[in-house]
C-alpha positions in Angstrom: 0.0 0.0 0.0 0.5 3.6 -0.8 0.0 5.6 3.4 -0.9 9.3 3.2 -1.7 11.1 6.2 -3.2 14.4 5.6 -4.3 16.4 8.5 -4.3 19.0 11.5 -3.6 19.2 15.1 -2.4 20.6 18.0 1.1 21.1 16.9 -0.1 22.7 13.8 -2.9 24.8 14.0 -3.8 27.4 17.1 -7.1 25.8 19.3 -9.4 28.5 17.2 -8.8 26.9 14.2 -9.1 23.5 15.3 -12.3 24.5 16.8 -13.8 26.0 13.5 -12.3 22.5 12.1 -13.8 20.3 14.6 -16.3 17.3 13.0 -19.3 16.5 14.7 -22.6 14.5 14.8 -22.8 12.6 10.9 -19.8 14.5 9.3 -17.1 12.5 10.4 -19.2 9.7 8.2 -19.8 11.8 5.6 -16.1 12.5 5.1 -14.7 8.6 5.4 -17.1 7.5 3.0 -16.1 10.8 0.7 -12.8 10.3 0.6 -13.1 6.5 0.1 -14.9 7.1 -3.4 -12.3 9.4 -4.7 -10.8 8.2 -7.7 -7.2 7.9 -6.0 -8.2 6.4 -2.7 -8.7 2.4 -2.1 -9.4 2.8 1.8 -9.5 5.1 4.1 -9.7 5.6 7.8 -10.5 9.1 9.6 -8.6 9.7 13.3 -10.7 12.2 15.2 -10.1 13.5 18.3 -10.1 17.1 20.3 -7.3 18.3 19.2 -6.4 16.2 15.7 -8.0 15.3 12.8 -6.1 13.3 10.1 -7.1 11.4 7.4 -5.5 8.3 6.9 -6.0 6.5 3.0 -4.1 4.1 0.5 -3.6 6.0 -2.5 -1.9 5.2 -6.1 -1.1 8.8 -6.9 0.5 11.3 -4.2 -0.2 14.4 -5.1 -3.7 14.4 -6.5 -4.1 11.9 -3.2 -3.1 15.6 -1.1 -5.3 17.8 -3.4 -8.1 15.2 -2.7 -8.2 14.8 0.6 -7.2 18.7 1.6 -10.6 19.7 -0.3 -12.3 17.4 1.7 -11.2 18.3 4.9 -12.1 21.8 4.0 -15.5 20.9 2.7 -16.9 19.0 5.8 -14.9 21.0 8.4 -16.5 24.6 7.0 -13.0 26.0 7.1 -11.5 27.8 3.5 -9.0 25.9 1.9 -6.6 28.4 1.8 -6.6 29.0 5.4 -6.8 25.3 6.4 -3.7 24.1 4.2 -1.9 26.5 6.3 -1.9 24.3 9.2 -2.4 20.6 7.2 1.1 18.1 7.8 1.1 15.6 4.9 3.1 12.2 5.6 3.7 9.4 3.2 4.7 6.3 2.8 7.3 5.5 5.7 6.8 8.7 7.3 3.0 8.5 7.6 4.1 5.0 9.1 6.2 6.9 11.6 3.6 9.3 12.0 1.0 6.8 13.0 3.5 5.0 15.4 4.6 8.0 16.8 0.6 9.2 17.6 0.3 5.4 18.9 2.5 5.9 21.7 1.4 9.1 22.5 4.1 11.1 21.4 2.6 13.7 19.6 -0.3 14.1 22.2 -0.7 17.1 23.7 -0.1 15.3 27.0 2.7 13.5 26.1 2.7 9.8 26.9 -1.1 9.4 27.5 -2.9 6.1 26.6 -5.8 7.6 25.8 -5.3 7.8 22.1 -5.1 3.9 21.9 -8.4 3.5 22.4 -9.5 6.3 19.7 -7.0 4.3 17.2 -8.9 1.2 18.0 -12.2 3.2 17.2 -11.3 5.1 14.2 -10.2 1.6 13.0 -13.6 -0.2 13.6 -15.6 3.0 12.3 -13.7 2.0 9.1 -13.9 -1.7 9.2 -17.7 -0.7 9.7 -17.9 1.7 7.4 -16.1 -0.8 4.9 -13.9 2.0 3.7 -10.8 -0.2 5.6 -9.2 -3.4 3.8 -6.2 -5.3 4.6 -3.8 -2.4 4.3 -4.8 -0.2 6.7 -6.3 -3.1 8.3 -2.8 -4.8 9.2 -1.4 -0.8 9.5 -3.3 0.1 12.3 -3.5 -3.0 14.2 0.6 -3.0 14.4 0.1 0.9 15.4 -1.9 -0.3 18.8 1.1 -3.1 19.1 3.6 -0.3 18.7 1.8 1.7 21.1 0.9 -1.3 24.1 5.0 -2.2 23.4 5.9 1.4 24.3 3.6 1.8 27.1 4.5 -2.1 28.9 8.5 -1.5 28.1 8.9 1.9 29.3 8.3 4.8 31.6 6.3 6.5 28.7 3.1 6.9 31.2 5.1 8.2 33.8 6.0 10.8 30.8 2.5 11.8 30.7 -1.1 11.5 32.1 -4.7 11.3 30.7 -5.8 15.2 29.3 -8.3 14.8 32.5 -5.5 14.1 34.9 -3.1 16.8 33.3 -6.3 19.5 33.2 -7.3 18.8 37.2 -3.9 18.9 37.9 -4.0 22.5 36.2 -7.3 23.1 38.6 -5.8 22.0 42.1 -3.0 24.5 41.3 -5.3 26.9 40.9 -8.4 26.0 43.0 -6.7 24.1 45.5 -7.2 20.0 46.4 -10.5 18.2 44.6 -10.7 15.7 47.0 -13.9 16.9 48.7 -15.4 19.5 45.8 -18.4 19.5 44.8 -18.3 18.8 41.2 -20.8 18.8 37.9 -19.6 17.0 34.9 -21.6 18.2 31.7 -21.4 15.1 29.6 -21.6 11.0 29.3 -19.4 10.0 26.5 -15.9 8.5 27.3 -13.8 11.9 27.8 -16.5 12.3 30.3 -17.0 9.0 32.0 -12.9 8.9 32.4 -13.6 12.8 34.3 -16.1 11.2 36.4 -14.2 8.3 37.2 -11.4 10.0 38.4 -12.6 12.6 40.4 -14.8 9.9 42.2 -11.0 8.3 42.2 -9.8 12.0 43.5 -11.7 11.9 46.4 -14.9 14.0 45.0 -18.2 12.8 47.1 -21.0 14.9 46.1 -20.6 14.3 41.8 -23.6 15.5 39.7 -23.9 14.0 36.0 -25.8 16.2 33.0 -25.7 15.1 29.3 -28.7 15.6 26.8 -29.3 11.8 26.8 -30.6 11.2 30.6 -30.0 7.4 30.4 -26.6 7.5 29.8 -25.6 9.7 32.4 -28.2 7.2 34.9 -25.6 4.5 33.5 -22.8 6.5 34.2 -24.0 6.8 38.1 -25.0 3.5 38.5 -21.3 2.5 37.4 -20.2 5.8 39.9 -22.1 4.2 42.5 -25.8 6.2 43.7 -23.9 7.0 47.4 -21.3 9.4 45.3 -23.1 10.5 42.1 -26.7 12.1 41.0 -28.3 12.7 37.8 -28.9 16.0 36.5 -31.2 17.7 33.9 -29.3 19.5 31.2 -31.5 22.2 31.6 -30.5 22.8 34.9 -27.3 23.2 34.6 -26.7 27.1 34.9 -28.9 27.1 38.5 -26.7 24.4 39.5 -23.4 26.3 39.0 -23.9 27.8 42.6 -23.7 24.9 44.2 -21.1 23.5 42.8 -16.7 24.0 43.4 -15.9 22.4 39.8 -17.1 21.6 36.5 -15.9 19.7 33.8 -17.9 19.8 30.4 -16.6 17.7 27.4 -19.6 17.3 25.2 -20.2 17.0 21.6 -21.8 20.3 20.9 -21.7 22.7 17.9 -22.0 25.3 20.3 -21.1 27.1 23.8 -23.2 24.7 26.5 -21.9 26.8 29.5 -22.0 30.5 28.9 -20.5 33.0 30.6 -23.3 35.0 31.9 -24.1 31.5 34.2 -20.8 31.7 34.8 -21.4 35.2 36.5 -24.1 34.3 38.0 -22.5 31.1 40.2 -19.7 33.1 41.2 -22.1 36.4 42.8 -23.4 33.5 44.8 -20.7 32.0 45.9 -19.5 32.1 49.5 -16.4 29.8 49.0 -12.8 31.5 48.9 -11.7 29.4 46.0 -13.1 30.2 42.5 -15.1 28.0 40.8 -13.2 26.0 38.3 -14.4 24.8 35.2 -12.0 21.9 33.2 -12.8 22.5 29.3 -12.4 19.7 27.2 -14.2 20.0 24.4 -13.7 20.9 20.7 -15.2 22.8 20.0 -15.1 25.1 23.1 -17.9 24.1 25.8 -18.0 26.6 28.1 -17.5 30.6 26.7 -14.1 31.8 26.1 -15.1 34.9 27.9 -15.0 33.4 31.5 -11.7 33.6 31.4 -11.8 37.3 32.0 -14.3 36.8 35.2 -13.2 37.4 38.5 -13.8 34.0 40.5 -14.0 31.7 38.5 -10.9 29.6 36.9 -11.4 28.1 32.8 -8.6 25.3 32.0 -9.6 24.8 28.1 -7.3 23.0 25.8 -5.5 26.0 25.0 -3.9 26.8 28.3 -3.4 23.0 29.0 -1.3 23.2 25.5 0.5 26.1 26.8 1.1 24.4 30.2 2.6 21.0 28.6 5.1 23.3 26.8 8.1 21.6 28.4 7.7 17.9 28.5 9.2 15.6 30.8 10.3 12.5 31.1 13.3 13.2 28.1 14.7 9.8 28.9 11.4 7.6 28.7 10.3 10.3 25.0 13.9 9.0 23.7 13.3 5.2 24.6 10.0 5.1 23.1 11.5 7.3 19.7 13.9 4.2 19.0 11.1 1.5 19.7 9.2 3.6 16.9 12.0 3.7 14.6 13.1 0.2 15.2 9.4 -0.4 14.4 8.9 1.4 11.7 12.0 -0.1 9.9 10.6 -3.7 10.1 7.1 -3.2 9.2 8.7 -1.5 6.2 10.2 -4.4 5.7 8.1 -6.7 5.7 5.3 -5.0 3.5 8.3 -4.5 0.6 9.0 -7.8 1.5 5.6 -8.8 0.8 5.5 -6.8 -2.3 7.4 -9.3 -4.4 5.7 -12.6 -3.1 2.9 -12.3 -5.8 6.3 -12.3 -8.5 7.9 -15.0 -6.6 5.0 -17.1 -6.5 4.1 -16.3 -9.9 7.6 -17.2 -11.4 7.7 -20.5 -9.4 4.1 -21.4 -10.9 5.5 -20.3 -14.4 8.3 -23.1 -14.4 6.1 -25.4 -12.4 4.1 -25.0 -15.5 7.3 -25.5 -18.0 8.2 -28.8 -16.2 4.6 -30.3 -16.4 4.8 -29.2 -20.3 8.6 -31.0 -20.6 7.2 -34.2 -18.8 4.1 -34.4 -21.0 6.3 -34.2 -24.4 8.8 -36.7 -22.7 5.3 -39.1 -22.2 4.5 -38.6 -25.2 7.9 -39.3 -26.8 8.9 -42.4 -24.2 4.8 -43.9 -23.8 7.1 -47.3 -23.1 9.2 -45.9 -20.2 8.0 -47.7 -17.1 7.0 -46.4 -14.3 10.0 -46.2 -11.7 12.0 -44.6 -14.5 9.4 -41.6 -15.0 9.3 -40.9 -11.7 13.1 -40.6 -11.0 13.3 -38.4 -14.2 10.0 -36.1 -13.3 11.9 -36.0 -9.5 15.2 -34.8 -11.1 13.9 -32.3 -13.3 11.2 -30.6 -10.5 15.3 -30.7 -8.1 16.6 -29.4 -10.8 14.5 -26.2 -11.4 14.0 -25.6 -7.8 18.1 -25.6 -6.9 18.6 -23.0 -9.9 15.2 -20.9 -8.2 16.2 -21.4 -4.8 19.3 -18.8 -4.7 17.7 -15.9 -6.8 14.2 -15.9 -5.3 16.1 -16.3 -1.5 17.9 -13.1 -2.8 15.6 -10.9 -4.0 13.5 -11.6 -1.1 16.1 -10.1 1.1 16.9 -7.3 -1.7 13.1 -6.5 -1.9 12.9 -6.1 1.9 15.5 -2.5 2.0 14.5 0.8 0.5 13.9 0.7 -2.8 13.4 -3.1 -2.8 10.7 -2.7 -5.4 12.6 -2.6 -8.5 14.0 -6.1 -7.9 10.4 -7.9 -8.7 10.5 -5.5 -11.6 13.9 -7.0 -12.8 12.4 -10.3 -12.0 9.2 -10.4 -14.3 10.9 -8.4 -16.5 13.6 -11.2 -16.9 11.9 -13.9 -16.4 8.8 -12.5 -18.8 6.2 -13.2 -16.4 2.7 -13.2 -17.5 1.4 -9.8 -15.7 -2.2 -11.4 -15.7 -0.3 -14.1 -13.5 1.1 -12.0 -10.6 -2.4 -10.0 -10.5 -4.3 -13.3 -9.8 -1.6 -14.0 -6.9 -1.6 -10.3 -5.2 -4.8 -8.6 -6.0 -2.6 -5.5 -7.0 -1.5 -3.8 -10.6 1.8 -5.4 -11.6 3.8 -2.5 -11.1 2.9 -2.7 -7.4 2.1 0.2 -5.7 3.5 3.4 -6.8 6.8 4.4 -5.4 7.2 7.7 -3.5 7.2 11.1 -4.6 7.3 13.2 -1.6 8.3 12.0 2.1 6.8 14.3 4.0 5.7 18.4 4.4 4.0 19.9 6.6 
């Protein structure tokens, strides 16, 4: 296969773009099945997060692949091309490999080192699988991305590195708004960035935990899993009354717009009797709760963009560099191994070809020799078939090797072109054009 990554995240574009980008409700659909009927795509996957979008897809042509998939992401996020491409990072080939590996282990998260994004690989892969816009490329591609990823996170310190985006964002609010354990808390919300919140305040020491999402029965499943002592359901409607009597609220919904606005926000905070502000833990994209409550005296936002400003300096340098040569090392053998598989249809195809020649020798020796008994023509069809496979043996062994390093293509060109293998043949065996899939033209831009 043919990776190209095209997409747009935290590193790349400020949080007011990747807000304006952010795909919600059907579109993330919309755009997988899109960019799986362009003319240069045979499958595509779509990894969609808070704070990264990419497009993942197996393409025979790179640049009209880019041009492709760059309108797309422009057409269902609402942002202008022109601004967008700005702030799009295009990988290919073994670089959108790296890429992939690298986002795996959590080392371009925001947070670096959290696991988090392992379980959103695993989803944007079976949102493709079920969306059938996956085959056995990205198939076998993203399935050794979440081995890459558990093998970074079992053999290292990576974790240490780097906590979940809740645990890095309430870290943010006890340094701020003093200790949770004992808050009163409202989490706006039921999906799994908001489960995880609930989970780990209830973990944090948080007794008094009330749960508000637009669907009531998933927030009553998230309390019964809480436990009825600790957590309470809560209309959505009745979240701005309940701000008062609350110390902290986190709000990660799926939202086109601003659930908690600011004049609420006000509101609480005029009530209040508590020396502490009230703290609100943003994790949405886009924004949940109004930008503007930053500017109110008594209350404390942490959005993504001030958790992206507090992760600036990353630590854990040791652990980061362990886990950079586990992606390289891993990177390097799955390279391998798909050039290497690259030239088993030729291989295959050439042994069939002089499996074929021998048959057609020892039919025109039957038909020359009907007399020649039986032990005879079996020691001479035994000698020829030795024969053929001893001269085989060496060249295939070889260019298996030479078709595993960079560039490794060319050699089953040589070898159909020498041994003038019928084209037709090595399609029936691999599935793919004859000329395999195209070679690189670009490594990587941003």
């Amino acid at each position: 296969m043919s990776l190209l990554v095209v997409g747009l995240s935290h590193r790349t574009a400020p949080v007011g773009v990747l807000e304006r980008a952010a795909l919600t409700g059907d579109v993330p659909t919309r755009l997988l099945h899109d960019a799986a009927a362009t003319a240069t795509v045979g499958e595509a996957a779509l990894l969609n997060t808070c704070n990264r979008i990419e497009l993942y897809a197996d393409v025979d042509k790179f640049h009209a692949g880019v041009a492709e998939l760059s309108l797309l992401l422009a057409h269902h996020s609402g942002v202008d091309l022109e601004e967008l491409t700005s702030h799009l990072y295009v990988h290919y080939e073994d670089r959108a490999v790296h890429h992939l590996f690298s986002v795996a282990c959590g080392l371009d998260s925001m947070v670096v080192g959290e696991g988090q994004i392992l379980g959103q690989l695993r989803d944007a892969l079976a949102k493709a699988q079920e969306e059938h816009t996956a085959g056995r490329g990205l198939n076998e591609l993203f399935q050794q991305a979440l081995r890459v990823g558990k093998r970074a996170h079992s053999e290292t310190g990576i974790d240490k590195a780097g906590q979940s985006l809740v645990t890095f964002g309430l870290e943010q609010v006890a340094a701020g708004a003093g200790e949770i354990a004992g808050k009163r808390a409202l989490v706006v919300g039921a999906g799994s960035m908001s489960s995880l919140a609930a989970a780990t305040l209830v973990r944090s020491g948080v007794t008094d935990l009330l749960i508000a999402n637009r669907t009531p029965a998933r927030a009553e499943r998230l309390v019964e899993i809480l436990g009825p002592d600790v957590a309470r359901t809560l209309d959505l409607a009745k979240v701005p009354e309940a701000l008062a009597d609350v110390d902290l609220v986190i709000s990660c919904t799926g939202a086109a717009g601003v659930v908690v606005r600011a004049e609420d926000v006000a509101a609480a905070v005029a009530l209040r009797t508590a020396p502490e502000p009230l703290a609100l833990l943003d994790l949405a994209m886009p924004r949940d709760v109004d930008h503007a409550v930053h500017e109110l005296a008594g209350a404390l936002l942490v959005d993504l963009e001030s958790l992206s400003h507090a992760h600036a300096a990353s630590p854990g340098a040791g652990d980061v560099d362990q886990v950079t040569r586990i992606v390289a090392d891993e990177v390097s053998a799955f390279g391998a191994a798909q050039r290497a598989a690259r030239i088993a249809p030729t291989v295959v195809a050439l042994r069939s070809m002089a499996s074929d020649v021998v048959a057609a020798e020892l039919g025109r020796l039957d038909s020359r020799l009907p007399d020649l008994d039986e032990r005879s023509r079996a020691e001479i069809a035994q000698t020829v078939r030795r024969v053929v496979d001893k001269l085989l043996h060496a060249p295939t062994v070889r260019v298996k090797q030479l078709a595993a390093e960079p560039g490794g293509a060319s050699y089953a060109e040589a070898l159909r072109e020498l041994f003038d293998l019928d084209p037709a043949a090595v399609h029936a065996v691999s599935g793919t054009p004859v000329g395999g899939p195209p070679q690189p033209s670009a490594g990587g831009t941003r």
